[in-house]
Each structure stands twice: as C-alpha cells, then as structure tokens.
C-alpha positions as CSV (number, residue, x, y, z in Angstrom):
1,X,49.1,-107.4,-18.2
2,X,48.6,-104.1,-18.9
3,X,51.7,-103.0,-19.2
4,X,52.4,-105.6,-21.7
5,X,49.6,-104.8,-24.0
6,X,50.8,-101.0,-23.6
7,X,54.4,-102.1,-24.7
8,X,53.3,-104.2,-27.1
9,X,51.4,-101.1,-28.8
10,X,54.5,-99.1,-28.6
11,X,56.6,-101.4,-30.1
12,X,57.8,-100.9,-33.9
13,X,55.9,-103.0,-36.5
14,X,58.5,-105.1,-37.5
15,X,59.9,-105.9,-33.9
16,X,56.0,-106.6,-32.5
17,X,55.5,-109.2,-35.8
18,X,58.6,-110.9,-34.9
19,X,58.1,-111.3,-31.6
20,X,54.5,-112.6,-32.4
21,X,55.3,-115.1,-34.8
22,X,58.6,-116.2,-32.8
23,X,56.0,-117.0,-29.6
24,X,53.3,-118.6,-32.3
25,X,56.1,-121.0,-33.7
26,X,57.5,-121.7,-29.8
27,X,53.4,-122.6,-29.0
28,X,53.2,-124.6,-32.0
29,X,56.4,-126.8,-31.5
30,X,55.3,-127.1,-28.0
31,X,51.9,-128.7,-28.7
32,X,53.2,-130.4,-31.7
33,X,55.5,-132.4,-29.3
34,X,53.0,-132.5,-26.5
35,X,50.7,-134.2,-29.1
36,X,53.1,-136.4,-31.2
37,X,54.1,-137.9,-27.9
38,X,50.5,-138.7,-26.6
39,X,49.9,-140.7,-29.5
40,X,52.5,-142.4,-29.9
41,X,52.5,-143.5,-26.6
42,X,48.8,-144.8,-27.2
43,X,50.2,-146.7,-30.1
44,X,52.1,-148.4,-27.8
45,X,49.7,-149.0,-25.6
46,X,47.4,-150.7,-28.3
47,X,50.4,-152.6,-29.5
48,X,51.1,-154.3,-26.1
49,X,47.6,-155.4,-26.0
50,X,47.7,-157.6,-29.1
51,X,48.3,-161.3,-28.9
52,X,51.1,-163.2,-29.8
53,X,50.9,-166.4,-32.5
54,X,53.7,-168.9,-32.9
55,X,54.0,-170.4,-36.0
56,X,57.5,-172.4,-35.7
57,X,59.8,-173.0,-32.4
58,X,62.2,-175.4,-30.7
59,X,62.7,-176.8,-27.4
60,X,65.9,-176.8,-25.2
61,X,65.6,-179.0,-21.7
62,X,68.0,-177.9,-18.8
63,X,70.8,-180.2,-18.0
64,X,70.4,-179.7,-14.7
65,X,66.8,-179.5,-13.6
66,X,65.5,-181.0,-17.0
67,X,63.1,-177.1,-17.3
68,X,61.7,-177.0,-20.9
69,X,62.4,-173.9,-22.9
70,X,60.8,-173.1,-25.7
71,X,62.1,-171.0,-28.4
72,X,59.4,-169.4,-30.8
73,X,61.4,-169.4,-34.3
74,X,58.4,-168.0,-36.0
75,X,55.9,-165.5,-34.5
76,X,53.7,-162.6,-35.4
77,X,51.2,-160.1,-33.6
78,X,47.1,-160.3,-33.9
79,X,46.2,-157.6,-35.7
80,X,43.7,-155.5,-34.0
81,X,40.0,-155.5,-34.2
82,X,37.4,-153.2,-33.9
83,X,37.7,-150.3,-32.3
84,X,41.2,-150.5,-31.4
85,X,42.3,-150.8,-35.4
86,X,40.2,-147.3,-35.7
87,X,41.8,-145.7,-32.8
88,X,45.7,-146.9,-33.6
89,X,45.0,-146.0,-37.0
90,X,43.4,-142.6,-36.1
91,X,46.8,-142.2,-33.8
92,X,49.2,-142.9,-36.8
93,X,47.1,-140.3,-39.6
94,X,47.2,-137.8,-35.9
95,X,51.1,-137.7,-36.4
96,X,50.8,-135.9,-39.6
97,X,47.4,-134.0,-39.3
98,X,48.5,-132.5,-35.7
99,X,51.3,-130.9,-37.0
100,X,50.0,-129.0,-39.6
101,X,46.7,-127.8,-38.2
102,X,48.6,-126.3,-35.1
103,X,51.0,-124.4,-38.0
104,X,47.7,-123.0,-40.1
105,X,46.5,-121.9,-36.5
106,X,49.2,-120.9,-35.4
107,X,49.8,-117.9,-38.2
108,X,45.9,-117.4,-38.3
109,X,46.4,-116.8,-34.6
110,X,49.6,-114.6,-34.8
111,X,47.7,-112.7,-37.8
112,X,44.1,-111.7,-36.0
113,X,46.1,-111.0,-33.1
114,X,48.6,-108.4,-35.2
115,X,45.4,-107.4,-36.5
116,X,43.5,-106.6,-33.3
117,X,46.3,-105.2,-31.7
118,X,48.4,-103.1,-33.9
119,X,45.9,-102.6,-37.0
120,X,42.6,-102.1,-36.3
121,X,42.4,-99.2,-34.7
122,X,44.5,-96.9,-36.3
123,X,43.2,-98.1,-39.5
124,X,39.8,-97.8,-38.8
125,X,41.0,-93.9,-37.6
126,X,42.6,-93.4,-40.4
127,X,39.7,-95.0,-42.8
128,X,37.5,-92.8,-41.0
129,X,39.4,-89.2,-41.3
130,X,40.1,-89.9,-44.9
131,X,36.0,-90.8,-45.4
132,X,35.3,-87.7,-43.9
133,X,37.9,-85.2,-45.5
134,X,36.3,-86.8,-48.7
135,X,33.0,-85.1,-47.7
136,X,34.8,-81.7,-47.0
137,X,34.2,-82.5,-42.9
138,X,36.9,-81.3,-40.9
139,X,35.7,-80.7,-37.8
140,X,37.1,-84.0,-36.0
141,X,40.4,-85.5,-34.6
142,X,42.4,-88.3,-34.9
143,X,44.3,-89.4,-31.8
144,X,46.0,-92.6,-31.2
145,X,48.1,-92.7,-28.5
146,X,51.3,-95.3,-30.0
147,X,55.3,-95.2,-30.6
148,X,55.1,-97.3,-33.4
149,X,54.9,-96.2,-37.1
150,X,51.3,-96.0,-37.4
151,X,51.2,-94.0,-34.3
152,X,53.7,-91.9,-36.3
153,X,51.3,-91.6,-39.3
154,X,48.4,-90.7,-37.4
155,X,50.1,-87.8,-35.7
156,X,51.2,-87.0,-39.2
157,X,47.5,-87.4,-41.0
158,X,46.2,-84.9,-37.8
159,X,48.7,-82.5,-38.6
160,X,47.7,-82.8,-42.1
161,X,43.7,-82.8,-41.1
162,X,44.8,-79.4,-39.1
163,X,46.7,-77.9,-41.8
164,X,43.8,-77.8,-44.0
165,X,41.1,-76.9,-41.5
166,X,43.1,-73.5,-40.9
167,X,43.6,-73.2,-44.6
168,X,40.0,-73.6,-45.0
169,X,39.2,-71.1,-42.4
170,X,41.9,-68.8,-43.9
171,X,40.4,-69.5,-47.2
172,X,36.9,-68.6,-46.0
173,X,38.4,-65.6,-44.5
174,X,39.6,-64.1,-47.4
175,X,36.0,-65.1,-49.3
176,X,34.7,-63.0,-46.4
177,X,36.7,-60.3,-46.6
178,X,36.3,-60.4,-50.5
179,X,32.9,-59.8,-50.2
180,X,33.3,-57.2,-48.1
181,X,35.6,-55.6,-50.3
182,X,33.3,-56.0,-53.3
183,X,30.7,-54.7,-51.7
184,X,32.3,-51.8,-50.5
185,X,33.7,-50.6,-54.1
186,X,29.5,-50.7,-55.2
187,X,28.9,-48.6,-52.2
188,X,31.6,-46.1,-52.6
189,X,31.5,-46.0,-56.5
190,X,27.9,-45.1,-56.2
191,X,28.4,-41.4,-55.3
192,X,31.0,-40.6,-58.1
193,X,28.8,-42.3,-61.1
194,X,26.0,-40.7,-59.7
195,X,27.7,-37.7,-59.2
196,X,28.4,-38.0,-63.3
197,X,25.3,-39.2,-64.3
198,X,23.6,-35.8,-62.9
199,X,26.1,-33.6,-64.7
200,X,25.7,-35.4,-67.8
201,X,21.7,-35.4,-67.8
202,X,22.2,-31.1,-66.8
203,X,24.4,-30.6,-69.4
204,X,22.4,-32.2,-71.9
205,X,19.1,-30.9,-70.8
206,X,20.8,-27.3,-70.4
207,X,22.3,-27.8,-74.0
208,X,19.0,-28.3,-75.6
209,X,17.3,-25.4,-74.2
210,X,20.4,-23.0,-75.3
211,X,20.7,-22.6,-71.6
212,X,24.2,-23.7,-70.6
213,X,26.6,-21.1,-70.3
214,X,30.8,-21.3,-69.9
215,X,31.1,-20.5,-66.5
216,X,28.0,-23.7,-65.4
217,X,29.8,-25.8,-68.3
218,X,33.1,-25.4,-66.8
219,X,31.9,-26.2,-63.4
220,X,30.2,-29.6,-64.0
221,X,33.0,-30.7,-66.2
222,X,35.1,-30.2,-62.9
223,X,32.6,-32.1,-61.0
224,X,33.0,-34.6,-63.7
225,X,36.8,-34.7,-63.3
226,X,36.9,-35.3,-59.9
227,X,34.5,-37.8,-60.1
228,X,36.4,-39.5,-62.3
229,X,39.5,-39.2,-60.9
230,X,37.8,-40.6,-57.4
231,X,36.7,-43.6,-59.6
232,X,40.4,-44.4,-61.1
233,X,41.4,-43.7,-57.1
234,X,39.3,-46.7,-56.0
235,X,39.9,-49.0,-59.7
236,X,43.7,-48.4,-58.3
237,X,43.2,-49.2,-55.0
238,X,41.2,-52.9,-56.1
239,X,44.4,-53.8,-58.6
240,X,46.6,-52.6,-55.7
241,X,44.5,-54.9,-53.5
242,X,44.8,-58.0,-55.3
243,X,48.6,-58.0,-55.7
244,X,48.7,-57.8,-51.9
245,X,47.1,-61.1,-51.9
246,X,50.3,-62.3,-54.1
247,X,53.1,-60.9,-52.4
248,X,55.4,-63.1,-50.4
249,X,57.9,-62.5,-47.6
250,X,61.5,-61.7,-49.1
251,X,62.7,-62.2,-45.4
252,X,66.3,-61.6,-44.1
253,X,68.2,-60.9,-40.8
254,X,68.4,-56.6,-40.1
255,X,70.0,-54.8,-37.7
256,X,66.6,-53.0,-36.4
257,X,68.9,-49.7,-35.4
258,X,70.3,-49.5,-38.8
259,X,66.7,-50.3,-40.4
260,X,65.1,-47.2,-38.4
261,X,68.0,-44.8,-39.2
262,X,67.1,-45.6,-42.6
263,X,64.0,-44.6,-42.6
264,X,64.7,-41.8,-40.3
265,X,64.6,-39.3,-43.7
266,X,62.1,-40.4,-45.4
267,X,59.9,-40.3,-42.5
268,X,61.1,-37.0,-41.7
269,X,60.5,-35.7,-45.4
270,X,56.7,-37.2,-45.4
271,X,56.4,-35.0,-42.1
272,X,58.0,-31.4,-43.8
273,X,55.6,-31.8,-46.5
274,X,52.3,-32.4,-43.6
275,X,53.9,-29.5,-41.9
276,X,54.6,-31.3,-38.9
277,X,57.2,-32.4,-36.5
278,X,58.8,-36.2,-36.4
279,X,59.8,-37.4,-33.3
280,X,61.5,-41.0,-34.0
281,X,62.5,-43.3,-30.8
282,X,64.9,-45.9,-31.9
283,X,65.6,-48.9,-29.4
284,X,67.7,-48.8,-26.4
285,X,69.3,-51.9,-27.8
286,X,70.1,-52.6,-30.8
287,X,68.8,-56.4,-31.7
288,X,68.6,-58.7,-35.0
289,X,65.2,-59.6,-36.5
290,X,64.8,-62.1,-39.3
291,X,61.9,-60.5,-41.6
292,X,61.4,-58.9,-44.5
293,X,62.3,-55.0,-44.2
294,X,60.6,-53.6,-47.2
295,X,57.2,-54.8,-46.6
296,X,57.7,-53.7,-42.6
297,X,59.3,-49.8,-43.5
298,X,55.7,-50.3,-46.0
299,X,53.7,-50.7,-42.6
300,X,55.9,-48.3,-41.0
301,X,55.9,-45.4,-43.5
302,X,51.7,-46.1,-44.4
303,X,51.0,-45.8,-40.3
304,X,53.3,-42.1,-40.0
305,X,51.5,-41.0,-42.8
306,X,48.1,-41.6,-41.4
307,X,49.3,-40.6,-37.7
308,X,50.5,-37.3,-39.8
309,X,47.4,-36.7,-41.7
310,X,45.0,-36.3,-38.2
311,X,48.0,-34.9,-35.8
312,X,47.8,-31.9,-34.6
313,X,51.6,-30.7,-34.5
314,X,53.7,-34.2,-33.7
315,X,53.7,-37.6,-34.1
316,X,55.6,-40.2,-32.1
317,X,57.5,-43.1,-33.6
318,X,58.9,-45.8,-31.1
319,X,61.0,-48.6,-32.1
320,X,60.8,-51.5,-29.3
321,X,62.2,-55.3,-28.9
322,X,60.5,-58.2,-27.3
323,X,61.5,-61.7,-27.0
324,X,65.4,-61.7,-27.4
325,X,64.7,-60.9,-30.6
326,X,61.8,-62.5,-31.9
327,X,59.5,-59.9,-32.1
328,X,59.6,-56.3,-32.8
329,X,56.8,-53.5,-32.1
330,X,56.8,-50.1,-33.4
331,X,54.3,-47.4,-31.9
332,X,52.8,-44.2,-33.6
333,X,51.4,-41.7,-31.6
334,X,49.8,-38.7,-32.7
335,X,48.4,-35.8,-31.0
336,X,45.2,-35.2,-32.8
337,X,41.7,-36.3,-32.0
338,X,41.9,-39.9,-31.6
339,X,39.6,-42.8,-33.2
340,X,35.8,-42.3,-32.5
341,X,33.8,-44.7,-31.0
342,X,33.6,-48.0,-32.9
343,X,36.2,-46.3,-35.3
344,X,39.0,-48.4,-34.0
345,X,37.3,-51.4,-35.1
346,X,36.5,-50.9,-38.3
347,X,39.4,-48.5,-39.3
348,X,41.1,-51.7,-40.5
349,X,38.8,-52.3,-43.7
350,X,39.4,-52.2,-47.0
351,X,38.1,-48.5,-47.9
352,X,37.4,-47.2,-44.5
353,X,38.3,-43.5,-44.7
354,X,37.3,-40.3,-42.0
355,X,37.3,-37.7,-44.4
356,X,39.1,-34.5,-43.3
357,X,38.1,-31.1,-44.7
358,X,39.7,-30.2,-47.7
359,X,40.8,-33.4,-48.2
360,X,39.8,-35.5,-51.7
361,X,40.8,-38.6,-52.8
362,X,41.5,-40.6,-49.8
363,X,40.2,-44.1,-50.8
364,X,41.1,-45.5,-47.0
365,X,43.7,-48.3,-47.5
366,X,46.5,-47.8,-45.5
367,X,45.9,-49.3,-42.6
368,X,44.1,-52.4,-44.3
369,X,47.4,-52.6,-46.1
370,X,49.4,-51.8,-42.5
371,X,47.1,-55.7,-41.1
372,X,47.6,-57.7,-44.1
373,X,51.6,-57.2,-44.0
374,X,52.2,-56.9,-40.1
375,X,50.0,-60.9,-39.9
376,X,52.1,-61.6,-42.7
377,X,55.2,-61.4,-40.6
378,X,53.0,-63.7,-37.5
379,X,52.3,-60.3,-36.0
380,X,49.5,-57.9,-35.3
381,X,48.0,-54.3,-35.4
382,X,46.2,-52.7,-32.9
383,X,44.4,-49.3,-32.8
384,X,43.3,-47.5,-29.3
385,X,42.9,-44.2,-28.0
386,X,45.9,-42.5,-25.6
387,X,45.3,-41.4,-22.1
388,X,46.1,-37.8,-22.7
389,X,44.5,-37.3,-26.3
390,X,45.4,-38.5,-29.5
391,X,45.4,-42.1,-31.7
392,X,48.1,-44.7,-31.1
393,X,48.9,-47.7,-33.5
394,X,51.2,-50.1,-32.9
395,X,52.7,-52.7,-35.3
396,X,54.2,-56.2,-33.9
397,X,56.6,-58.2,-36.5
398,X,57.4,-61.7,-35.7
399,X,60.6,-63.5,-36.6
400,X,59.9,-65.4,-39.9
401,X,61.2,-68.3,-41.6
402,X,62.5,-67.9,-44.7
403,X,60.0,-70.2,-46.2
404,X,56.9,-68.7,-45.1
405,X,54.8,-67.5,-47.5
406,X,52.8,-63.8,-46.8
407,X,49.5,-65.1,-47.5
C-alpha cells in the first residue's frame, strides 16, 4: 500500500486526477448497478405478492375428461397496502435518487482525496514559506519529497527562499563592511584636519602678536599641504571604493601564458622604478580560463606592487593551474619582513596601511581591492608568512559565467 500512495505522489497532476476520477466513475457505475438491481428485484418481489381479481372470464370443458378451464378475460392486481405501498414506492423514487447521490459522492470523494493527497501539503508548505518571507524570516526550509509539478515548484520556491537568504547575508555583509569603512575614514581623517586645525589656530595667534616669521609660515603651510593632500588621498580612495561596488565581470576565455607575458613588462617596469628585481614564473602548461583579464592583471599588478613596496631585493610571481582549467592561482612572494602578528587578518580592510619610513600618502587599498575582485571571479585571497622569511599572497580565479555579475 505504500508503494502505491508513494507512486501516486509521484505521479503528474493531470495523470493522478485522471486516474482518480476514472476509479471514482468505475465505483459509482458499480454501486449504481449493484443498487438499481436490488430494488428492482424487491419490486418484484412486492409485485408477486399482490392478489389477483377477475372481473370477466369463460369456461372451456375438456372433450375428453370433461376438466373445466377457466379463462379470466378481465383481470387486474390489488394494489398494495400499507407498508408494502411505502416500500415499492420508496424502491421506484430509489432508482433515480441512487444514481445521483453516488455521482455527487463520487466527485466529492475523488476531490478531498486529490486534496489530501496531492494538495495539502505542499500548499500548506508553500502558504507557510510565503507567510514567513512576508515577515522578512528566512531562516527555514521547504522540502517536499514529489516528481510531480508541485514537487517541481517547491524545489523551485527553496531555491528561490535560498537565493535571497545569501543575498540577504551578502547584503548585510556589505552594510557591515560599510560601516566599517565609514568608520575608518572618521578615524583616519581625524589626524590630517587636526593636523590643519593646529596650523591654522598658530598661524593666526602668531599673526596677531607680529610673531610669525617666513621661514615658520612656510613650514605650516607645508604641513597644511600634506594634510590636505592626505585628505583628497582618502576622498579618492571612498569614490574609488564605491565604483568597485558597481563594476561587473567583462569575462572572456584567455590563454593564461599569453595573459602573463603580457603583463610581464609592466610588472617589470613597476619593479625598475622600486629598484628591485622581478622574477615572474609562468605555467608549465599553458591552459584556458574563462574570466575577466583586466580586473585579474588589476589584482595581479596591485599584489606586485605591495610585495615590491616591503621586499627587500626580489619578489616572486608564480602563475599556476588547478582543476583542468577551472581555476587559476597566482603567488607573490617577497623577501622582506613578512605580515606581523594579527596583520594578516586585517591587512584585507579597507584603509589598512603599515606605514614604511619615508613613505606618505599610502591610504591602504590595494589589497582590499585585490579580495573584492579575486571573490568576484568565485575565488579567494590569502595572506601568510613563508618558512624562510618574507610575505606571500596568493590569488585564486575561478572560471566564471559570462552572466555573473562581480558583486
């Protein structure tokens, strides 16, 4: 029985009605017959019973043995009295009420069954998921286990019902990492206006006492500059920021050999000018990759810049395959001192920056940039310390499809 009520559930809606209303209509011809016969059989019964009155006849005598026959010429049945007029009667109004009670029952049958077996639950899940996506709850399933073409929408409204729970997440990620963002402009802006407030309030103060000479007005008017300048560093970096939340995958199958030796001189240039060596490491085997090659020689070129800005004399660039394809993962190694402690965790925020001496108007964005782009592309970016001194980053694209969107 089991199995039936398990086929029965996997069957499509249209076949499963069918075949329920073709069994209804066999049951109801059935009993309809079953019925229709019994009472007409008591008719006759009741009929046989009555007695017999003869109002004309003749009589014929045998020649032979002189037997009297008589002939009835004019007869007719007592009608019945009682309770056996009520029943025959009750019999004959039975051959038309029979028939159409069993056909109402019959499709009220076939329809609470259809109901019970093929409706009712997945509406009811349904009903439910939709009740509590209208109250912004998505922490819930739907599962309903069927072939048919609700089972089909079910799986589609959870696929739906997941779709938005990771958008929701995504969206609350972004809201997170907004206000980390926000709040790390006030923090960093503090030090330049505060920096310019102070030279304005000496240079006014030291103006109105007839105290302020060239060579102490020249030298807060610098301090002023570079303020400024480190303020219109960060304003840049925020506009900068929000059009990475706009940009979308251009993606397109590359030839990953060709799309290193392409970057092989600009790399090489960016490391002349840091007064460094380049050593680039192309694959062993050249493989296709469908993804977008500007936004990935973007991650490539911010991560040898870094690498070149802390190395010592060299930085490493290898170029590796994974996947038959599907994945590509490019390593920069540098020989300088490596990511301090907790520094490899946070080095991926928006505006995280190690100062180096000497160095001004570093507004740390690069390797925020470098994460955005690389899970753009399905991919990753991992920071950690080598074995025998110095940082290592590695990149990992993903094969894209061309519809996917970066954000």
């Amino acid at each position: 029985m089991g199995k039936v009520k398990e086929a029965f559930k996997n069957m499509p809606i249209r076949k499963s009605l069918m075949l329920l209303m073709g069994t209804m209509i066999l049951l109801v011809v059935l009993l309809t017959v079953l019925t229709l016969s019994g009472l007409r059989a008591l008719q006759g019964r009741l009929e046989k019973g009555r007695g017999l009155l003869i109002q004309g006849y003749t009589l014929e005598i045998g020649e032979t043995h002189g037997e009297v026959k008589v002939n009835p010429s004019e007869y007719e049945f007592e009608d019945l009295q009682g309770g056996k007029k009520l029943l025959y009667e009750a019999a004959g109004a039975g051959n038309i009420i029979f028939p159409v009670i069993y056909s109402i029952g019959g499709v009220a049958a076939a329809a609470c069954l259809f109901y019970r077996r093929k409706l009712k639950e997945p509406m009811t899940l349904l009903s439910g998921g939709t009740q509590k996506i209208a109250e912004n709850n998505l922490d819930f399933t739907v599962s309903y286990s069927s072939g048919d073409e609700l089972g089909q929408l079910c799986q589609a409204f959870e696929g739906m019902r997941s779709a938005l729970e990771e958008n929701e997440k995504k969206m609350w990620r972004i809201l997170e990492e907004r206000k980390e963002v926000n709040a790390s402009i006030a923090h960093d802006l503090r030090t330049p206006i505060t920096i310019i407030q102070g030279a304005a309030e000496y240079l006014e103060k030291s103006a109105g006492k007839g105290e302020l000479s060239f060579p102490k007005a020249e030298k807060y008017a610098v301090m002023i500059r570079t303020a400024s300048e480190r303020m219109e560093s960060y304003v840049n970096s925020m506009r900068d920021l929000m059009c990475l939340e706009e940009v979308r995958l251009s993606p397109g199958k590359l030839q990953v050999q060709d799309w290193v030796k392409g970057m092989e001189k600009d790399l090489e240039l960016l490391a002349e000018r840091a007064g460094k060596s380049l050593k680039l490491i192309p694959p062993e085997r050249d493989f296709c990759l469908f993804g977008d090659p500007t936004l990935m020689r973007r991650v490539i070129e911010n991560l040898t810049a870094n690498g070149l800005r802390f190395a010592s004399r060299e930085v490493t660039v290898t170029v590796t395959g994974a996947e038959e394809g599907q994945a590509c993962a490019v390593k920069v190694e540098d020989d300088g001192p490596g990511f301090r402690e907790q520094e490899a965790a946070d080095a991926c925020l928006p505006f995280y920056s190690r100062e180096k001496e000497g160095e001004q108007g570093h507004v740390g964005m690069g390797l925020y940039v470098s994460k955005v782009l690389c899970q753009a592309h399905q991919g990753s970016l991992t920071l950690e310390n080598r074995s025998e001194g110095g940082a290592a980053v590695t990149a990992v694209f993903c094969a894209v499809s061309h519809k996917l969107p970066a954000m």
